[in-house]
C-alpha positions in Angstrom: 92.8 4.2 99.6 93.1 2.5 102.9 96.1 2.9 104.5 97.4 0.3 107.5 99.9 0.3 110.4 101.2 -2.2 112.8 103.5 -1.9 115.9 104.6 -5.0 117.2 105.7 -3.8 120.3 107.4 -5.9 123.0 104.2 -6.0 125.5 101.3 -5.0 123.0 100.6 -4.6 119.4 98.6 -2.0 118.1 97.2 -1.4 114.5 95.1 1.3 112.5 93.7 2.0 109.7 93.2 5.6 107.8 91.0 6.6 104.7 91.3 10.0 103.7 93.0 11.5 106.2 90.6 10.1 108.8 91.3 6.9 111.5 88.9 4.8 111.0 89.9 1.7 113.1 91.8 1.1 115.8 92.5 -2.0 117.6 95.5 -3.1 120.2 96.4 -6.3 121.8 98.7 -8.0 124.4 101.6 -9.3 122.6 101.7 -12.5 123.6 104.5 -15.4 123.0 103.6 -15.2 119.7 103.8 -11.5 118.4 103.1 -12.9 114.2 99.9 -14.5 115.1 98.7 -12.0 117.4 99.4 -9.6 114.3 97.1 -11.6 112.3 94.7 -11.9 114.8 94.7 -8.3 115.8 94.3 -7.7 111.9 91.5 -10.2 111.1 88.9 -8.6 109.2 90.1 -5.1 108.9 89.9 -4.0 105.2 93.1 -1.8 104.0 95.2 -2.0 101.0 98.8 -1.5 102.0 99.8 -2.3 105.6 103.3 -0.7 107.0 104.8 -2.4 109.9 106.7 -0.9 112.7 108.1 -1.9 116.5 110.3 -4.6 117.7 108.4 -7.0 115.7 108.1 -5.8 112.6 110.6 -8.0 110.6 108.1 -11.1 111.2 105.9 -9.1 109.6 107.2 -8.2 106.5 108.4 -11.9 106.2 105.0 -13.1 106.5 103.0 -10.1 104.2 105.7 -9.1 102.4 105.2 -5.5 103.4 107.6 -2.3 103.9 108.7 -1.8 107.7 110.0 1.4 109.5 111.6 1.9 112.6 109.7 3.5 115.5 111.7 6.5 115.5 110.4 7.3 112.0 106.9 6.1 113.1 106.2 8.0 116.3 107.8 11.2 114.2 105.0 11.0 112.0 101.6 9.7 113.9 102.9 12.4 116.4 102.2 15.0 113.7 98.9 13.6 112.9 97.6 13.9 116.3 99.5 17.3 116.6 100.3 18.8 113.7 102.8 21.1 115.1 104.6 18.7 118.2 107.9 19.0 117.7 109.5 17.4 121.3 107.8 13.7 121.9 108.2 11.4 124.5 107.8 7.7 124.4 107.3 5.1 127.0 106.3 2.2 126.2 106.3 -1.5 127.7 110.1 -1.9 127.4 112.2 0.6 126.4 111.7 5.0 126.3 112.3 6.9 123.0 112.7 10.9 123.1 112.6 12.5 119.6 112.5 16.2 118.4 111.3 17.6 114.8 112.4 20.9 113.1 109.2 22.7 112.2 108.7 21.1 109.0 108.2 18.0 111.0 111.7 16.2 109.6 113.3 14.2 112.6 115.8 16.1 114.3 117.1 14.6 117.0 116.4 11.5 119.0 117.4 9.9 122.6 116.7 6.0 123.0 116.7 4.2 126.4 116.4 0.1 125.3 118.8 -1.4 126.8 117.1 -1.8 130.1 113.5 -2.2 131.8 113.9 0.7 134.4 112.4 3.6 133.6 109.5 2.2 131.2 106.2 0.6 131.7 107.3 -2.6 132.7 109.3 -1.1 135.9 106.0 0.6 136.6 104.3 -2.7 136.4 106.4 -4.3 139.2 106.6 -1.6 141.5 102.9 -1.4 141.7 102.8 -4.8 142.0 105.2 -4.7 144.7 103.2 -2.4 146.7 99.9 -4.4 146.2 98.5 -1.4 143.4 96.9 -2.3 140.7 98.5 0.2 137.9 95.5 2.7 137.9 95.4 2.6 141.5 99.6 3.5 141.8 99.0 6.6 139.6 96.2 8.2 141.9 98.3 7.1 145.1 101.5 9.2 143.3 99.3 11.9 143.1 97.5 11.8 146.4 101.3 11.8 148.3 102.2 14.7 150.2 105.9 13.8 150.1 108.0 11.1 148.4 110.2 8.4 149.3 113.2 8.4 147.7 114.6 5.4 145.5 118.1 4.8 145.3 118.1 1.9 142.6 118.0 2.4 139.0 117.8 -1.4 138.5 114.4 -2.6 138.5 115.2 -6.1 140.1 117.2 -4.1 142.7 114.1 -1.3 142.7 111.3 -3.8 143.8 113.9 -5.5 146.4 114.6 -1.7 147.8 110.3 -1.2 147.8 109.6 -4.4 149.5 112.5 -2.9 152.4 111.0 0.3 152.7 107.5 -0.7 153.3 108.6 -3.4 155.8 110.2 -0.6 157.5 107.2 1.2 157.6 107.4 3.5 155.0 104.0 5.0 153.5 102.5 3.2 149.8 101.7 6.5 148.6 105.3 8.4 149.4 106.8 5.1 147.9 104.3 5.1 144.7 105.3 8.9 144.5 109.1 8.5 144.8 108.8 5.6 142.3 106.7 8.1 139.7 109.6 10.5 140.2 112.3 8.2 139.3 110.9 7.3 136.3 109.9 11.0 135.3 113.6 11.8 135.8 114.7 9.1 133.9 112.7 10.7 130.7 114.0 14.0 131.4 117.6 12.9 131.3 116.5 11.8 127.7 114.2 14.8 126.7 116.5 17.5 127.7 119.4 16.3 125.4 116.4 16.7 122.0 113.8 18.7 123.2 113.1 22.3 122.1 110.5 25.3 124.0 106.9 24.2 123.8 104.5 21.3 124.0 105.7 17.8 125.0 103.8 15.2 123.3 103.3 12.3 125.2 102.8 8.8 123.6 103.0 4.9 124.5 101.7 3.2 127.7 102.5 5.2 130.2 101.4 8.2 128.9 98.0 6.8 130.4 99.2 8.0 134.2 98.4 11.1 135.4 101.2 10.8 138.2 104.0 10.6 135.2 102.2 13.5 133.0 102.0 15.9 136.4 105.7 15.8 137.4 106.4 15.8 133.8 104.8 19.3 133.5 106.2 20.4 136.5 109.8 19.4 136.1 110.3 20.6 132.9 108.3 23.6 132.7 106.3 22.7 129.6 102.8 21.4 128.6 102.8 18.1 128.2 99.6 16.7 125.4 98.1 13.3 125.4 96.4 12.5 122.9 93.2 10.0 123.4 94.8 6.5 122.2 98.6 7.3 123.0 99.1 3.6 122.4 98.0 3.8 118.6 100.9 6.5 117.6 103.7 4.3 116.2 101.1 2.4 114.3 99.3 5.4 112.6 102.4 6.8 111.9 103.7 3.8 110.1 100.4 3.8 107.9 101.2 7.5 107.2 104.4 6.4 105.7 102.7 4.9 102.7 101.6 8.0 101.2 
């Protein structure tokens, strides 16, 4: 049997598809203005038989298919496990909002921390900043990394963030100690969440911003742990939510 997920998340939607135990398709998407028919583009020819929806869309989808939805907490528990089978702390940063969860070692949900109530701290904040220093995203990570020191940033706000950016290079402040002082922000940010769920041992590292090596690196360092990404982190909440068919 072909099992299907979809995450409709707020900036991309992702699905897969697993037969027997194996993912065999994998597909993502920007979400658009219109997350339902991006869905059914995204899904297009893919051949499953029972599709399980997930993310901040996922009630549009059930309307439409008729289909069971979980929430993403539930989701990124279990596609975490397939990727890892024994993660038991995972972090979550995706385009709007930053999820940390923990498992007992059966893999049962433990514990979870949500941040969703505003942009700072999540891919989108990382979006602007690196706008705001003229970076394109993959170009912001390697100038974190490349920093000798950081600037500091006072603002948790990310409106108020990429005003306090825009100041401090006018005053003549280095891109790369700004890109690095932004990267630390948002690493602390996750922290505050992971160290109220997480237990000893790997970190498992999923959504967007898992792709920057800047965030991954101060993540290791500051709290001491191995952090693992897996090769799509985008795809987690969706194969997870095809998991929860069987």
């Amino acid at each position: 049997m072909r099992i299907a997920g979809i995450d409709i998340g707020s900036r991309t939607v992702k699905l897969a598809v697993l037969e027997d135990g194996r993912l065999i398709l994998s597909r993502k998407t920007m979400t658009s203005y219109n997350p339902l028919a991006t869905a059914q583009e995204l899904m297009g020819d893919a051949v499953f038989d029972v599709i399980t929806a997930t993310g901040y869309g996922r009630h549009l989808i059930k309307g439409h298919l008729d289909c069971p939805v979980i929430s993403e907490i539930t989701a990124f528990a279990r596609g975490a496990r397939f990727f890892s089978s024994d993660c038991r702390s995972i972090l979550d940063i995706g385009g709007q909002d930053t999820k940390a969860i923990s498992l007992d070692q059966e893999g049962n949900l433990r514990k979870f921390e949500m941040n969703d109530k505003c942009a700072a701290g999540t891919g989108r904040f990382l979006e602007v900043m690196a706008t705001a220093l003229g970076f394109t995203i993959e170009e912001f990570s390697k100038a974190g990394l490349s920093a000798g020191k950081a600037v500091k940033i006072n603002s948790t706000c990310t409106v108020f963030a990429e005003s306090e950016v825009v100041s401090l290079t006018a005053q003549g402040a280095a891109r790369d100690e700004v890109a690095l002082g932004i990267h630390k922000a948002i690493v602390s940010r996750s922290i505050g969440l992971l160290k109220k769920v997480a237990v000893p041992g790997e970190i498992f590292f999923a959504g967007g911003v898992a792709y920057n090596d800047c965030v991954r690196v101060l993540l290791e360092k500051e709290m001491g742990q191995p952090v693992f990404v897996p090769s799509d982190p985008q795809i987690v909440g969706a194969v997870g939510a095809a998991l929860s068919s069987l």
